[in-house]
ROSE-280459 format. One record per residue (C-alpha): residue in one letter; x, y, z. Coordinates in pm, 1 decimal. Example, Ala and Ser with C-alpha at 12.3 -4.5 7.8 and 13.67 -1.06 7.14 Angstrom:
BEGIN
r, xx, yy, zz
A, 1230.0, -450.0, 780.0
S, 1367.0, -106.0, 714.0
# end
This chain:
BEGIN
r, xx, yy, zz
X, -1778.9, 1832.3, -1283.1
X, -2011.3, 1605.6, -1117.7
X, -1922.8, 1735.9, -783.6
X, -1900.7, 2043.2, -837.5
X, -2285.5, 2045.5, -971.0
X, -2382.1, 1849.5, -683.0
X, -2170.1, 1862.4, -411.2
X, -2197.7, 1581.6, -141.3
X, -1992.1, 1781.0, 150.0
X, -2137.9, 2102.7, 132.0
X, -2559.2, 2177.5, 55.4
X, -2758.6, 2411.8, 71.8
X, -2869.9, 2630.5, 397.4
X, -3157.5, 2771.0, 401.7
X, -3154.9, 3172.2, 542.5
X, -2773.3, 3135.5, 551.8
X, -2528.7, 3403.8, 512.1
X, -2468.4, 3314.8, 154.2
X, -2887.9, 3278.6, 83.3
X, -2952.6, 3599.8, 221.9
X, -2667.2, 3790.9, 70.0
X, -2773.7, 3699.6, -281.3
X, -3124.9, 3755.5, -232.1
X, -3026.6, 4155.7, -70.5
X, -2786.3, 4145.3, -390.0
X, -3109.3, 4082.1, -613.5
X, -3316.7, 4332.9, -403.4
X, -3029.3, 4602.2, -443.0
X, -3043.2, 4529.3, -819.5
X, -3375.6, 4581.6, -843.8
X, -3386.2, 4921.3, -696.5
X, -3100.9, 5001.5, -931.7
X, -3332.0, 4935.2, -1208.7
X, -3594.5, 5170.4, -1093.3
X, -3313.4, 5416.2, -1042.1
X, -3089.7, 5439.5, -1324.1
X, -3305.9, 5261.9, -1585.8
X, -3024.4, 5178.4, -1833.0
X, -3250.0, 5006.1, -2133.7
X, -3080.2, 4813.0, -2423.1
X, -2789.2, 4702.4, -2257.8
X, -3018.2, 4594.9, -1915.9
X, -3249.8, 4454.4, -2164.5
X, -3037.2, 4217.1, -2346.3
X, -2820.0, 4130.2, -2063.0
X, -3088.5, 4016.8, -1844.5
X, -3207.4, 3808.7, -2178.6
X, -2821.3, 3648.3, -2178.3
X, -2851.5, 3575.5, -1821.2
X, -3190.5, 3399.3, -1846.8
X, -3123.1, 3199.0, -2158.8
X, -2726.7, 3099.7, -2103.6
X, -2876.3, 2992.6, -1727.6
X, -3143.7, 2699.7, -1866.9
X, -2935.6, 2591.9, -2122.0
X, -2625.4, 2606.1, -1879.6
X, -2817.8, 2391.7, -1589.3
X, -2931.4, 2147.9, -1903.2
X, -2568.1, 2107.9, -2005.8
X, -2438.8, 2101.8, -1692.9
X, -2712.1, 1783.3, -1587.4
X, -2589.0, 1599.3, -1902.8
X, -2264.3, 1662.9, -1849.8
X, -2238.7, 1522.9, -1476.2
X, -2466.2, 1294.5, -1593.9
X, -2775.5, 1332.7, -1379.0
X, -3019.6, 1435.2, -1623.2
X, -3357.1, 1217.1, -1638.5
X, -3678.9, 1332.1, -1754.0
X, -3875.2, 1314.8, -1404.4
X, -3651.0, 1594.5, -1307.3
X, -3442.1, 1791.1, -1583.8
X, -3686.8, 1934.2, -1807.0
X, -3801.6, 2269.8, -1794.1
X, -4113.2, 2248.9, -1682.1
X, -4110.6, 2410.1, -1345.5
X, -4313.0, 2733.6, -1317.7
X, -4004.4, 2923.5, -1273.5
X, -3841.2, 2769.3, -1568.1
X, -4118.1, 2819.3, -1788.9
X, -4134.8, 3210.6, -1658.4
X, -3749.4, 3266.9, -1740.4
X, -3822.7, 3137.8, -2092.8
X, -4105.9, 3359.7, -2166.8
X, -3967.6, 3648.3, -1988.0
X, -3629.0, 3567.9, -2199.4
X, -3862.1, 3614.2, -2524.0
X, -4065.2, 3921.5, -2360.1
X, -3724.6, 4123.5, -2348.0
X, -3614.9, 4020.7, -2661.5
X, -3977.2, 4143.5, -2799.9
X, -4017.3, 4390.4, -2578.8
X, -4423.8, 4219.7, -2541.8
X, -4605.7, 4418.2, -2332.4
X, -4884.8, 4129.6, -2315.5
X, -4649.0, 3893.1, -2223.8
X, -4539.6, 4130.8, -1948.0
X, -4848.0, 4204.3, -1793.2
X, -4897.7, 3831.9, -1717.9
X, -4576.5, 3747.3, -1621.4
X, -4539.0, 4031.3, -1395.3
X, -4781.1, 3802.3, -1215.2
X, -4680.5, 3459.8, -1277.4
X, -4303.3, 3490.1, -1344.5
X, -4295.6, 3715.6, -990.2
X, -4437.2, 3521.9, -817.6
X, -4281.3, 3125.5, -873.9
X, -3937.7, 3325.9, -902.8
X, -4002.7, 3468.6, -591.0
X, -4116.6, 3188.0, -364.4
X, -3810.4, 2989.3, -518.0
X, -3550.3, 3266.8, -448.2
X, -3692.2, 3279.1, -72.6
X, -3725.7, 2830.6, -30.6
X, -3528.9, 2745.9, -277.3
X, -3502.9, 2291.8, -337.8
X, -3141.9, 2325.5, -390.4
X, -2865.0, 2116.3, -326.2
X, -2583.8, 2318.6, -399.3
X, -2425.1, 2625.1, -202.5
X, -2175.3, 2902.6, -301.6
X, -1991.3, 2912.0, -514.4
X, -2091.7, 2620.3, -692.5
X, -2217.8, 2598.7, -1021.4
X, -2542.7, 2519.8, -987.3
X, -2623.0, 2802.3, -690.3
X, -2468.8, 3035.1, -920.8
X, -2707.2, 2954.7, -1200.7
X, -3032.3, 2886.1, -991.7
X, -2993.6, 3187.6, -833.6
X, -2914.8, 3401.6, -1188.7
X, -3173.6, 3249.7, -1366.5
X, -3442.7, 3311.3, -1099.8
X, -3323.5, 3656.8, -1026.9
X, -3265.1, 3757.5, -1352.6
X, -3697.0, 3671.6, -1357.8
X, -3779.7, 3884.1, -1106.4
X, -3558.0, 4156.2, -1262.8
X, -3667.3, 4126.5, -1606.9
X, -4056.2, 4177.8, -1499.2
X, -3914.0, 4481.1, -1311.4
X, -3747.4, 4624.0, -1603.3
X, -4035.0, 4614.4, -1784.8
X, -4259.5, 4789.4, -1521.3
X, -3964.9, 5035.8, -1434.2
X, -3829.6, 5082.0, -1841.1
X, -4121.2, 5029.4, -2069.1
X, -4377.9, 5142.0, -1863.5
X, -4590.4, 4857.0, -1846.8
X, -4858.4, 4899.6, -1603.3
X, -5091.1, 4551.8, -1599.9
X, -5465.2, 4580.2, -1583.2
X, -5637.4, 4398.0, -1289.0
X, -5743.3, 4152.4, -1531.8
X, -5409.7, 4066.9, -1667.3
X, -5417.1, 3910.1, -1256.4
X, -5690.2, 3700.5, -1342.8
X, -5537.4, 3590.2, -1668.2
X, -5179.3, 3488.3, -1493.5
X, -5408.5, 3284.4, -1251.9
X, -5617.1, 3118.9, -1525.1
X, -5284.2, 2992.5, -1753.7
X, -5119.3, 2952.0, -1435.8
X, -5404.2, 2663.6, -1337.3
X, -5410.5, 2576.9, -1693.8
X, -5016.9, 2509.7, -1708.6
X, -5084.0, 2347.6, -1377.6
X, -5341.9, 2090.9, -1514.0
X, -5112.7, 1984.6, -1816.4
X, -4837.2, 1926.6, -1594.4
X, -5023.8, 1732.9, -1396.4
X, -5080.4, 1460.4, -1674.2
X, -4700.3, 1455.1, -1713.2
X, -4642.2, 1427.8, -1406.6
X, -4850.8, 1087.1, -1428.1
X, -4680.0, 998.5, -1739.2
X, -4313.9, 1025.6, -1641.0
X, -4379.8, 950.4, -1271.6
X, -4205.7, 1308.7, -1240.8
X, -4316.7, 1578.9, -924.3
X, -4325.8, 1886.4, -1168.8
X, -4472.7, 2204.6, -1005.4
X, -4470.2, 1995.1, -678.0
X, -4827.4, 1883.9, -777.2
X, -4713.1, 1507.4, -678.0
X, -4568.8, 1551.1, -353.2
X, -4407.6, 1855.0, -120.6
X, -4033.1, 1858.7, -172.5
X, -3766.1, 1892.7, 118.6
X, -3739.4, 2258.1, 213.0
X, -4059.1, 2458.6, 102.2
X, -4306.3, 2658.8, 234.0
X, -4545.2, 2418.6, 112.4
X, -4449.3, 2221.7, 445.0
X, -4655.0, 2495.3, 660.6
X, -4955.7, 2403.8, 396.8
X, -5106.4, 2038.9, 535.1
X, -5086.7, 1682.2, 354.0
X, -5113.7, 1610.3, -40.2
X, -5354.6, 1713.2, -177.9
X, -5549.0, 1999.9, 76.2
X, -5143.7, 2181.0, 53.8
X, -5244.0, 2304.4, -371.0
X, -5594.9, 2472.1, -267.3
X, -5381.5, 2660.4, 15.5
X, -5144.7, 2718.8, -307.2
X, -5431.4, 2847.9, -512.4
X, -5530.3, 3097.8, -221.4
X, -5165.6, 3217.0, -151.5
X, -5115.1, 3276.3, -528.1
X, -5426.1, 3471.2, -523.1
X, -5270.3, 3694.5, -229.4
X, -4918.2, 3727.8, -395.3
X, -5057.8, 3856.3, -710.7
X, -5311.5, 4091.6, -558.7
X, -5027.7, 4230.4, -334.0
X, -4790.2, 4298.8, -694.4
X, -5107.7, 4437.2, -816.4
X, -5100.3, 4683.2, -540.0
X, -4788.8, 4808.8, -603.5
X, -4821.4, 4847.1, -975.7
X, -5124.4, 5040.1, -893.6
X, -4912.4, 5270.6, -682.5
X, -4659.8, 5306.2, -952.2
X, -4994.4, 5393.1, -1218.4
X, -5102.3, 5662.7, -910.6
X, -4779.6, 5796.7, -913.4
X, -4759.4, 5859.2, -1222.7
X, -5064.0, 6018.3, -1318.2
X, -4936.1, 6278.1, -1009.8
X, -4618.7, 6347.5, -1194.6
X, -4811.1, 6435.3, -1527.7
# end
C-alpha cells in the first residue's frame, strides 16, 4: 500500500503525457457541463468525488503510514475549497458559490497546472489528487453553467479578503506545528512560486497574481451575464 501511495521508482513529471492528458480530460469535462448540463446526478456525483477523495487521501496516509500533522491535514487552500464546494453542491449555496468560484478556481487551478506531487499514473494518490482538484474546478462550473450563479464583482473582493484571512490563520499554524501550509513557510519543489523571488517578497507577487486570476474569472462570468441578458 505504502508504495503504491508513494512510489519510489516512478514520480511525478511535470507537463508529461499523463499531466497533460488529465488536465485536457478535466477541460473536456468542463465543456460537457456547459453543454449538456445534466443537474442532480452531476451534482451529487461531483459531491461523491470531492468528499470520498479527502477522506480517501486521509485513509490512504494512515494507512501507509505517512500521516503527520505538518503535512496531512486539510488545510491547503485547495483542500479547504473541495470541502466547501462539497457542502455548496450538497446545498446548492449560491453565496458559497460566488466566492468559491473565486477562491476554489483559482488554488484548484494553479495545483492542477504545478501540481507538488509525488505520485504518477495510475497510482493512487495521482488518481485522487487529480479527482479531488478537478472535481473543484468542475463543481464551481456547474454552478455557473446549472444554477445560474453569476458572482457580483464584490463577491471578488470577498474571496480575496477570506482568502488573506484563511491565509493569516494558517500562518500561526504553520508556526505551531512547524508545518509549510499554503506554502507561506517556504516554496515547495515544483511550483510556479519558483519564478516569484526568495521567502518572503514570492507571497506579495502571490497576492498580485491572485488579484489577476480572479479578475480574469470575473471576466468571463461577466461574459456569460452579457450573454445572457442577449438571449432574453
Amino acid at each position: 500500500m505504502s508504495a503504491y501511495l508513494y512510489p519510489q521508482i516512478i514520480g511525478f513529471a511535470l507537463f508529461s503525457v499523463e499531466h497533460i492528458s488529465t488536465l485536457l480530460v478535466i477541460m473536456t469535462l468542463g465543456v460537457c457541463l456547459f453543454l449538456f448540463r445534466q443537474t442532480l446526478f452531476t451534482r451529487y456525483f461531483l459531491a461523491g468525488v470531492l468528499l470520498i477523495g479527502e477522506l480517501g487521501y486521509q485513509v490512504g496516509v494512515l494507512v501507509a503510514g505517512k500521516w503527520s500533522a505538518r503535512s496531512s491535514l486539510p488545510l491547503q487552500a485547495s483542500d479547504v475549497a473541495a470541502l466547501l464546494a462539497a457542502v455548496m453542491l450538497l446545498t446548492r449555496s449560491r453565496s458559497l458559490a460566488a466566492i468559491l468560484y473565486f477562491a476554489g478556481i483559482g488554488s484548484a487551478v494553479q495545483a492542477l497546472v504545478t501540481p507538488d506531487l509525488g505520485a504518477s499514473f495510475p497510482q493512487l494518490h495521482f488518481l485522487q489528487f487529480f479527482a479531488t482538484h478537478g472535481a473543484t474546478v468542475l463543481a464551481c462550473l456547474y454552478m455557473i453553467a446549472v444554477e445560474h450563479v453569476r458572482p457580483a464583482y464584490r463577491s471578488l473582493w470577498w474571496a480575496a479578503l477570506w482568502m488573506n484571512l484563511y491565509a493569516a490563520l494558517i500562518f500561526v499554524v504553520n508556526r505551531m506545528l512547524g508545518a509549510n501550509y499554503l506554502y507561506l513557510m517556504r516554496k515547495p519543489g515544483v511550483s510556479v512560486l519558483n519564478w516569484l523571488g526568495p521567502w518572503p517578497w514570492y507571497l506579495l507577487l502571490v497576492e498580485v497574481l491572485m488579484l489577476v486570476e480572479f479578475h480574469l474569472l470575473y471576466w468571463f462570468v461577466r461574459r456569460r451575464k452579457k450573454g445572457d441578458c442577449c438571449r432574453k
